[in-house]
Phi, psi and omega in degrees: 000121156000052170350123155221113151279156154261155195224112186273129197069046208253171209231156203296299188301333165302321149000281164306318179286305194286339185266330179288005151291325205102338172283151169286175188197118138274115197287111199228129193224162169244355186212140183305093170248122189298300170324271179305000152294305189301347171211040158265138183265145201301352173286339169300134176215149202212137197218133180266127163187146217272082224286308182320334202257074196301329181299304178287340162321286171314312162295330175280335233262292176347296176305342193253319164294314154345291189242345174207113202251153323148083165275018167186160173226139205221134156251108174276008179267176185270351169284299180306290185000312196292299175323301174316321190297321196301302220282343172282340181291343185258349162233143196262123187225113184279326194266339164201133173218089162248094192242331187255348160271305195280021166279305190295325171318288223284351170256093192287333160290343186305305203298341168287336191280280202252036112329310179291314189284345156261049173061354200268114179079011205278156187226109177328118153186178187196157206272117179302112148210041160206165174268321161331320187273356189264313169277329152294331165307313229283323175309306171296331180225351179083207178218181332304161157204162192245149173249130187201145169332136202263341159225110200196164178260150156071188189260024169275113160112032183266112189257151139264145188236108164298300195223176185267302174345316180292332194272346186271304170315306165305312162331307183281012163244330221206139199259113214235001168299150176069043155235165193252134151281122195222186168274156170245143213245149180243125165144203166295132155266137133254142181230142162261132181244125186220178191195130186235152174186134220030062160090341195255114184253154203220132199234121177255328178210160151228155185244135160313143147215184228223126155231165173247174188294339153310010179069021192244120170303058044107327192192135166245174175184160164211160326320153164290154187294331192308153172285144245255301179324321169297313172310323199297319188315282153339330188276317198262352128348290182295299165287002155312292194331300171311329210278300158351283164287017185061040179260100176298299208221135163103152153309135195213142210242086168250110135310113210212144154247126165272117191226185209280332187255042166128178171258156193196119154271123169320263167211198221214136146205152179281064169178165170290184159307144143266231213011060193043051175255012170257019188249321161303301194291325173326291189290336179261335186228016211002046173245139155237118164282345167303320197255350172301276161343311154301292160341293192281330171335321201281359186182158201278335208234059179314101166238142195295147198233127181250136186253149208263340170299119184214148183243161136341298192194153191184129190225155155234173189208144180262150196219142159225125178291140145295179178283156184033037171272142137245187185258156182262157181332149170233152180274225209262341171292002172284086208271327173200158170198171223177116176263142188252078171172157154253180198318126174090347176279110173284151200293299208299326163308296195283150199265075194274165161326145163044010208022045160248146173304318229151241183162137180233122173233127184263177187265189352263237195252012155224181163262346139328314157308301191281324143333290238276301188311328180275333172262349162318291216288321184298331180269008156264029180277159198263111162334133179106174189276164166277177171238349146244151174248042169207149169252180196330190173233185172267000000 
């Protein structure tokens, strides 16, 4: 029988990882992606349908198990995700099910509730479904503290509420019911990647990253700069955390501040990271929990597998072009880099992720270093448009 996974949402590098396994794919897209066609193989198959639509999902997904039947159904985005939970609880898959930690991930108030009720992490907070219930936190706990969608992706719609001037001003635009209200926490952000099978966590990197005042990440690195002791900590934090919630399988993106009353988790997600940070760890630690994860679907008997071209260091940084800047030759510390428009697209117009241009990511023999490559090139970028939009890929 075929090796075949479905794949909800899928990204050109995952892509990649799965046809260089050898495995067959169903592409389940919401959108027309050029990319991911271009490098499906006729055994392959790729279908737009509107994953956000769960009914009709199951039914068409129903037609497709059908006739090319599936050992696994999978997403690594936070977008896909949702879908995965619908089609893995409706088709039963013994080698990867993650329908009930990422159900719990994606409810940032569930996972906070039963974080507090063991004591783990805690953190003030309380489930918003009045605006009464919004001015009773700010009473109670005082200020700043943040507010956010108790289900949402990314760093999106994430408020600091400062002064009660500020909370009455949000009352008077916006109904603040189903978001979660926490303490807002001071200190280094940091995120972890880890990857469990049978019940045994694997703590694989931790990452530095860079926010802006907008909760938006601008830059990441590896290794982290923490001091050994801390890390050590950390490591054994995270597997508490995994063991606590009941994470059997898969990779998982844990989001963490380190402050002065403890390490305190942000939030948790059942899948890796983005913004190419699992591409960081590649080059520095020579893991992908992407092909770790295919990898174990496929056997009884798993063991972490390492790619041996490995750097010292390695960062990336996110860019917004003036109009009609490009990038200039970059020299070899430059390992990838991506403009999110194409050729000819006036900038000032067009609408990226995250409202970013784009992304540069370097090498070198510290993570100091490997900034320094990045923001050298982003402040040499050249007048005019490029003429291709892209270097080498990972």
């Amino acid at each position: 029988m075929r090796k075949r996974i479905m794949v909800i949402d899928c990204s050109v590098n995952t892509l990649k990882t799965i046809k260089k396994l050898g495995i067959n794919v169903i592409c389940i897209e919401n959108k027309c992606k050029i990319q991911i066609k271009e490098l499906l193989h006729s055994e392959d198959i790729y279908c737009e349908i509107d994953y956000k639509d769960i009914a009709l999902l199951k039914k068409e997904v129903g037609y497709l198990l059908n006739r090319f039947p599936v050992d696994a159904i999978l997403s690594f985005s936070g977008d896909g995700q949702i879908a995965a939970v619908a089609l893995q609880e409706e088709f039963q898959f013994n080698n990867y099910n993650q329908a009930e930690q990422i159900k719990l991930f994606k409810n940032k108030y569930n996972l906070r509730h039963l974080l507090n009720s063991h004591d783990f992490s805690y953190v003030n907070a309380k489930l918003i479904n009045s605006k009464e219930a919004l001015i009773e936190f700010a009473n109670e706990n005082g200020f700043p503290f943040i507010l956010k969608p108790c289900i949402g992706t990314g760093s999106t719609n994430i408020k600091k509420i400062s002064t009660f001037k500020e909370v009455y001003e949000l009352l008077d635009k916006e109904d603040p019911t189903a978001q979660l209200a926490e303490d807002y926490l001071e200190g280094i952000e940091i995120s972890v990647e880890t990857f469990t099978y049978n019940g045994k966590h694997i703590v694989a990197g931790i990452t530095d990253n860079c926010f802006g005042p907008n909760f938006m990440a601008f830059g990441h690195s590896v290794p982290t700069t923490l001091q050994d002791d801390l890390v050590n900590n950390i490591n054994r934090f995270v597997v508490d955390f995994l063991t606590l919630t009941g994470v059997v399988f898969g990779p998982c993106h844990i989001e963490i501040k380190v402050t002065t009353n403890g390490l305190k988790i942000i939030e948790a997600h059942s899948r890796p990271g983005d913004d190419q940070i699992v591409d960081l760890h590649r080059l520095v630690f020579g893991i992908d929990t992407r092909q770790w994860t295919l990898e174990a679907i496929y056997t009884n008997n798993w063991h972490a597998s390492y790619f041996e071209d490995k750097y010292p260091a390695a960062a990336i940084r996110f860019f917004n072009f003036e109009p009609n800047k490009k990038i200039a030759t970059l020299d070899e510390t430059i390992i990838t880099y991506q403009y999110n428009f194409q050729n000819g697209d006036v900038l000032k117009n067009i609408k990226c992720s995250k409202d970013r241009h784009g992304y540069l990511m370097a090498i070198g023999n510290n993570v100091e270093e490997a900034v320094v490559h990045c923001n050298s090139a982003i402040q040499h970028m050249q007048i005019a448009y490029a003429e291709e939009l892209g270097h080498h890929s990972l």
